[in-house]
C-alpha positions in Angstrom: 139.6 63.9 51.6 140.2 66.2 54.6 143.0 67.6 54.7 145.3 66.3 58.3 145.7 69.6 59.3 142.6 70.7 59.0 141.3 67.5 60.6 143.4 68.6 63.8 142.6 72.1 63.9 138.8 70.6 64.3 139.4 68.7 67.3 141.4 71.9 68.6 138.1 73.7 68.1 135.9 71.2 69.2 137.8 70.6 72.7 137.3 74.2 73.0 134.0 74.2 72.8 133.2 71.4 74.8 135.4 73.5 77.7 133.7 77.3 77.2 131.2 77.6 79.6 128.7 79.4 76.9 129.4 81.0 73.5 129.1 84.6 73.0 127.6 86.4 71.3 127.8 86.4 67.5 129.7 90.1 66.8 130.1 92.0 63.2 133.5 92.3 62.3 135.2 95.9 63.2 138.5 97.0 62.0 139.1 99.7 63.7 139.6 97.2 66.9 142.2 95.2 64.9 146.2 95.4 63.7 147.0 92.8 60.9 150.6 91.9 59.8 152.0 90.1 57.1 153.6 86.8 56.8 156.0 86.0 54.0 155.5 82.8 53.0 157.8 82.5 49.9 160.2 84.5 47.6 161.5 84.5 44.4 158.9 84.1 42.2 158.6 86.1 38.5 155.6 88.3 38.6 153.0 86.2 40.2 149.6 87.4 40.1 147.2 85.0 41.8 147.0 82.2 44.6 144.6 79.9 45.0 144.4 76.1 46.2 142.7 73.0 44.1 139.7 72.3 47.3 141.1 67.9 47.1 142.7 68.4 50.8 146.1 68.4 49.5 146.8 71.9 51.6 149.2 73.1 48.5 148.6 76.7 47.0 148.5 77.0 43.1 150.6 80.9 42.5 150.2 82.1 39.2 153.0 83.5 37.3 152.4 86.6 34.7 155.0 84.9 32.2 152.8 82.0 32.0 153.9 79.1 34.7 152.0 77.9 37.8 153.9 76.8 40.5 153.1 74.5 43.1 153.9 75.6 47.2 153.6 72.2 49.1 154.9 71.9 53.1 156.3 75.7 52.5 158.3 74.5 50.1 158.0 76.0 46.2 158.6 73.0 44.1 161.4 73.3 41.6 158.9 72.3 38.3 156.2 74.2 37.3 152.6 72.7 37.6 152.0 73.8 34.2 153.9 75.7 31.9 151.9 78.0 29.5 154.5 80.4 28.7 154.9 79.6 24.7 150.9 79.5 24.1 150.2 83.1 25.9 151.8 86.8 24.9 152.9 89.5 27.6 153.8 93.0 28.6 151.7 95.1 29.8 148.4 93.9 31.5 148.8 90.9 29.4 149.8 87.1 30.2 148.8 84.3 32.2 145.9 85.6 34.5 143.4 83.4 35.8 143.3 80.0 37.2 140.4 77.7 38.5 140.2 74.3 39.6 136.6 72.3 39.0 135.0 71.4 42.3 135.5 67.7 41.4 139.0 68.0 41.0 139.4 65.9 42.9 138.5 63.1 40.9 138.3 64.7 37.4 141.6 66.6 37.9 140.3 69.3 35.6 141.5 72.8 36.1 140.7 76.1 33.8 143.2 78.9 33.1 142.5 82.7 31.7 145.1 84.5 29.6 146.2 86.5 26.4 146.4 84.9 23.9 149.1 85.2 21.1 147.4 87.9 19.2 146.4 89.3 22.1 142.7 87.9 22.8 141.1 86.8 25.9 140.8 82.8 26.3 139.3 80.5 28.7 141.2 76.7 28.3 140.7 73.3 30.3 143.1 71.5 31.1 143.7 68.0 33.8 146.5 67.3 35.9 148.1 64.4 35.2 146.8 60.9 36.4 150.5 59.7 37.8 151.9 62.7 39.2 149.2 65.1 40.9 152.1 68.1 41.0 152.0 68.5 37.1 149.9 69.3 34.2 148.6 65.9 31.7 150.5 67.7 28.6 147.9 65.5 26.4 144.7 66.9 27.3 143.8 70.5 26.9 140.8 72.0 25.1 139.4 75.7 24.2 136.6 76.9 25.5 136.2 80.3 25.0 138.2 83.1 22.9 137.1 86.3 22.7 138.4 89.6 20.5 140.0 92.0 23.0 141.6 95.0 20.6 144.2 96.5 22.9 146.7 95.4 25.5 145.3 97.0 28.7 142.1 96.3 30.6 141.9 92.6 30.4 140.5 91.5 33.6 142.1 88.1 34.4 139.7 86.7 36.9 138.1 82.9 36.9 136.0 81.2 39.8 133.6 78.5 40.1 130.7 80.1 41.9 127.0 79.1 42.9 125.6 76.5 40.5 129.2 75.1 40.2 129.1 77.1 37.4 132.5 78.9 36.0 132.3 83.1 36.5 134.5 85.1 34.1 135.4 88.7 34.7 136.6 90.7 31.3 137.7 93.7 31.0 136.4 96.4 28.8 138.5 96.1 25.7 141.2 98.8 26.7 141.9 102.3 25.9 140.6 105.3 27.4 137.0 105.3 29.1 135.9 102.5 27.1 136.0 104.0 23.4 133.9 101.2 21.9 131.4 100.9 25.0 132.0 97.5 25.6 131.0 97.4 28.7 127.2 98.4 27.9 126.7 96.5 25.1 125.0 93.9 25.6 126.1 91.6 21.9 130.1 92.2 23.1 131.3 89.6 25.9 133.8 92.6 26.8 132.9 94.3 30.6 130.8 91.9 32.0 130.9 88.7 34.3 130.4 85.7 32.7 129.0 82.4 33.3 128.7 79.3 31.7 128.5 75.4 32.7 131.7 73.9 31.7 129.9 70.4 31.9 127.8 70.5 29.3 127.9 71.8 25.8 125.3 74.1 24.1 125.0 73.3 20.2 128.7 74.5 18.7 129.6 75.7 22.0 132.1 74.2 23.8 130.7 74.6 27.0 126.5 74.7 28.3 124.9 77.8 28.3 123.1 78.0 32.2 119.1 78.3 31.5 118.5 80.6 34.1 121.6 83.2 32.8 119.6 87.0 32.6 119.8 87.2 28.6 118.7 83.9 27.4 115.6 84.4 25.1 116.2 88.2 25.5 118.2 90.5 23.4 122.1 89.8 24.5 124.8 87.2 24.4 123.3 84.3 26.2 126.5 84.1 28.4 126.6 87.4 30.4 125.4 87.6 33.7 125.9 91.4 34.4 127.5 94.2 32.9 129.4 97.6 33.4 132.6 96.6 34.6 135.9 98.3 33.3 138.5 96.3 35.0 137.1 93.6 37.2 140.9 92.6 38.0 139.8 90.9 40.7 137.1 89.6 42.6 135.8 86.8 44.9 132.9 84.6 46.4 132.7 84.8 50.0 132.9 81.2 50.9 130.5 81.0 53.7 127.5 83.8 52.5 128.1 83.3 49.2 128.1 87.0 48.3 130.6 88.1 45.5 132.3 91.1 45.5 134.1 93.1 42.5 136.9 94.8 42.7 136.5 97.1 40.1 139.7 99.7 38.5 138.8 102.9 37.9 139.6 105.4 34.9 141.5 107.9 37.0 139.1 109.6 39.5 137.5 106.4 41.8 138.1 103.2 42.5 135.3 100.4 43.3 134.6 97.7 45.3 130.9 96.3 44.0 128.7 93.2 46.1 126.2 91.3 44.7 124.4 89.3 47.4 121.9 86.1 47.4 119.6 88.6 47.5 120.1 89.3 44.2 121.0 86.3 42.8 124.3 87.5 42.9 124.4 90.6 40.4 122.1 88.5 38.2 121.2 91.1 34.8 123.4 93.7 37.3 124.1 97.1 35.5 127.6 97.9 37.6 127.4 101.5 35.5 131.0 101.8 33.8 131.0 103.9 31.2 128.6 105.9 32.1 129.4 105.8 35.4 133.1 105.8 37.6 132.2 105.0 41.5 129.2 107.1 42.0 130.0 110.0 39.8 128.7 110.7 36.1 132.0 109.6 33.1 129.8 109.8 30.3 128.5 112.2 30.0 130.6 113.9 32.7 127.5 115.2 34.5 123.3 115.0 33.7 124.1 110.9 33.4 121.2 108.2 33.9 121.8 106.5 37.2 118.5 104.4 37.0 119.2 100.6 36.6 122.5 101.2 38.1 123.8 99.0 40.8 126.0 101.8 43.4 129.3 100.3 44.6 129.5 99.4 48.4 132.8 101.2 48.2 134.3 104.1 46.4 138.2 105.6 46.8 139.7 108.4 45.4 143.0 109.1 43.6 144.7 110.1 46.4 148.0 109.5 48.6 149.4 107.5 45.7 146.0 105.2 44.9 145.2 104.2 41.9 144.1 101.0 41.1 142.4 98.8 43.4 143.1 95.1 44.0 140.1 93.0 45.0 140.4 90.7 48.1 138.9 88.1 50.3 136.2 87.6 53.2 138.4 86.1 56.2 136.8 82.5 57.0 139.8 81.1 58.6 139.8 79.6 61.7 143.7 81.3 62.6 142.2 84.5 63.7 138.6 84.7 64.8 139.3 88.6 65.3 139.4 88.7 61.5 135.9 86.4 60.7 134.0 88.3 58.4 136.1 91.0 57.4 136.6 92.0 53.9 140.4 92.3 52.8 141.8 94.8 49.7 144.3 96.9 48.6 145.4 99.0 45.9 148.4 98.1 43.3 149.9 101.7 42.9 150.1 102.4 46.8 150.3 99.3 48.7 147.7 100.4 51.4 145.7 97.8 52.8 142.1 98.1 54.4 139.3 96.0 54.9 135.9 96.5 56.0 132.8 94.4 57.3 131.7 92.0 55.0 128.1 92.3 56.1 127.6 96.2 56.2 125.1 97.9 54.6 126.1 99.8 52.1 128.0 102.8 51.6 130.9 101.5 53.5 134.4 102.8 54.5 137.3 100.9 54.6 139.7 101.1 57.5 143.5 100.9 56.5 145.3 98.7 58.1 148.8 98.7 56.9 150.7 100.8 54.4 153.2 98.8 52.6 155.8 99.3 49.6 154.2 96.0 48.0 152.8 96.2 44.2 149.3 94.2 45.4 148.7 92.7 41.9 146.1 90.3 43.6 144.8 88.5 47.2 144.1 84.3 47.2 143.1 82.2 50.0 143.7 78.5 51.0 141.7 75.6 51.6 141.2 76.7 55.4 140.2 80.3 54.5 143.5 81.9 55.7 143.9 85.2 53.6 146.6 86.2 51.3 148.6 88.9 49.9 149.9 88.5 46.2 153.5 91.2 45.7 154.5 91.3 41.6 157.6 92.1 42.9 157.8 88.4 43.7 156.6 87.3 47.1 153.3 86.1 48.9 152.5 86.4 52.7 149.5 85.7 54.6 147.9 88.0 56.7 148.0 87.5 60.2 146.1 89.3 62.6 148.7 90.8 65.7 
């Protein structure tokens, strides 16, 4: 079901249409010829992390608390109870805590979502769990299942990312098990689930499995765990599908040189069997070994960022596809946690690419979201989400 005012902003557009006299030309998206601004949209909330909507036309945004709630903002209003309330299941400090959250693209009718977090002894785990059948604001406390746990042996470098992607299948970005430049080399090894986007088919199940392995994933019938798609991440905090090209694109935390921002296109089946280069590799420069490294079978970032003017760990964003600001379309959005800069960049540039900063805030970026209409996001752990509005 549409959503109403998404059903009104259609006529809007279509009236305007029917009154141009010709469309213009299609043009690439430039930053420099843009100023953005931010919109707060609501206060007071404890650590959030992420923002997302549930795609059944309801127009409310899902914001995901660290301490392990998700709250519900409905007609700019942050309902008082929780949608779900996680908070005795999950540990936290640090990087840890309730990360991820998903919502199955018939949720509509199935009213099946998926949440990442830490686990009590400090693993990652992927659970499913259904909104309630009576009251579509809060979680059916009865049903809940695990579907995947996995040993992480530090605190840091979780990743925390979830997202239904092409194939309706369920992507799942994990960090490289912590510590210092990847001491176990997680990220390369292709028998640990650690560094690496995952996918699986959460409709199915695959012998003791609690979820279908996709026959087309790079490593089945090959040396590897059957449910990695590519490898070499150290951070993949956090990431997104552009909702009308389909490309996905990896925001990527660096060790303490360079920051990455990664794209995987069609093209490439979106980084299918993708080598993203971390440990041997930070950005574009040599880690290990620190110079002489092997760049073959690496995929180069479409980004790179130094540590400088207070940088230091980037925050993956969003392709605008909202309809609010047509100045924005196809620009890229992200921003980095330490400094509060934002930039953005076109979406469709070949790559290397620059980014353009476009405002310099005091906001710890822990993450960017997007609502049903494509309007962009911008996620504060201090406590507070705006949207970005173009001025």
């Amino acid at each position: 079901m549409k959503s109403r005012r998404r059903t009104i902003l259609g006529a809007i557009l279509a009236t305007a249409t029917l009154l141009s006299v010709a469309p213009g030309p299609a043009t690439a998206f430039d930053p420099n010829a843009i100023d953005i601004s931010l919109t707060p949209i609501v206060s007071g909330l404890s650590s959030p992390v992420l923002v997302t909507h549930a795609g059944d036309g309801s127009d409310r945004l899902f914001i995901v608390e660290q301490g392990g709630y998700i709250r519900i903002l409905s007609g700019g209003t942050l309902r008082p109870q929780p949608f779900a309330d996680l908070h005795a299941s999950i540990s936290t400090g640090s990087e840890r805590g309730l990360l991820g959250l998903a919502f199955h693209p018939k949720f509509e009718t199935n009213r099946l979502f998926y949440v990442y977090f830490t686990t009590r002894s400090g693993d990652l785990a992927v659970s499913e769990l259904r909104a309630s059948a009576t009251n579509p604001n809060v979680r059916d406390p009865g049903w809940g299942r695990r579907l995947l746990t996995i040993h992480h042996p530090r605190s840091n470098h979780n990743g925390g990312q979830i997202a239904f992607g092409p194939g309706n299948y369920l992507y799942i970005g994990t960090g490289d098990g912590g510590g210092v430049g990847d001491p176990d080399n997680n990220a390369q090894n292709l028998n640990s689930l650690l560094g690496k986007m995952l996918r699986i088919d959460v409709n199915g199940r695959s012998g003791s499995l609690a979820y279908r392995i996709p026959p087309l994933n790079p490593y089945v019938g090959k040396p590897g765990r059957d449910e990695i798609y590519s490898r070499g991440l150290r951070n993949p905090w956090r990431w997104s599908f552009d909702r009308s090209t389909r490309s996905l694109f990896i925001g990527d935390v660096g060790q303490n040189r360079y920051e990455e921002i990664d794209r995987a296109t069609t093209a490439s089946w979106w980084g299918k069997g993708a080598n993203y280069g971390w440990r041997v590799m930070e950005g574009n420069a040599c880690y290990k070994p620190s110079s002489g490294c092997s760049t073959s079978g690496k995929v180069r970032p479409i980004l790179v960022y130094g540590h400088g003017s207070g940088d230091c760990s980037v925050s993956g964003g969003y392709v605008y596809r909202g309809a609010m600001w047509p100045a924005l379309a196809g620009g890229y959005f992200y921003g980095d946690f330490c400094s509060g800069r934002i930039w953005a960049f076109d979406s469709a540039a070949r790559s290397p690419v620059t980014g353009v900063q476009l405002l310099d805030t005091s906001l710890n970026i822990s993450s960017f979201g997007e609502d049903e209409d494509g309007e962009v996001y911008v996620v504060d752990l201090g406590g507070a989400i705006y949207r970005i509005d173009a001025t």
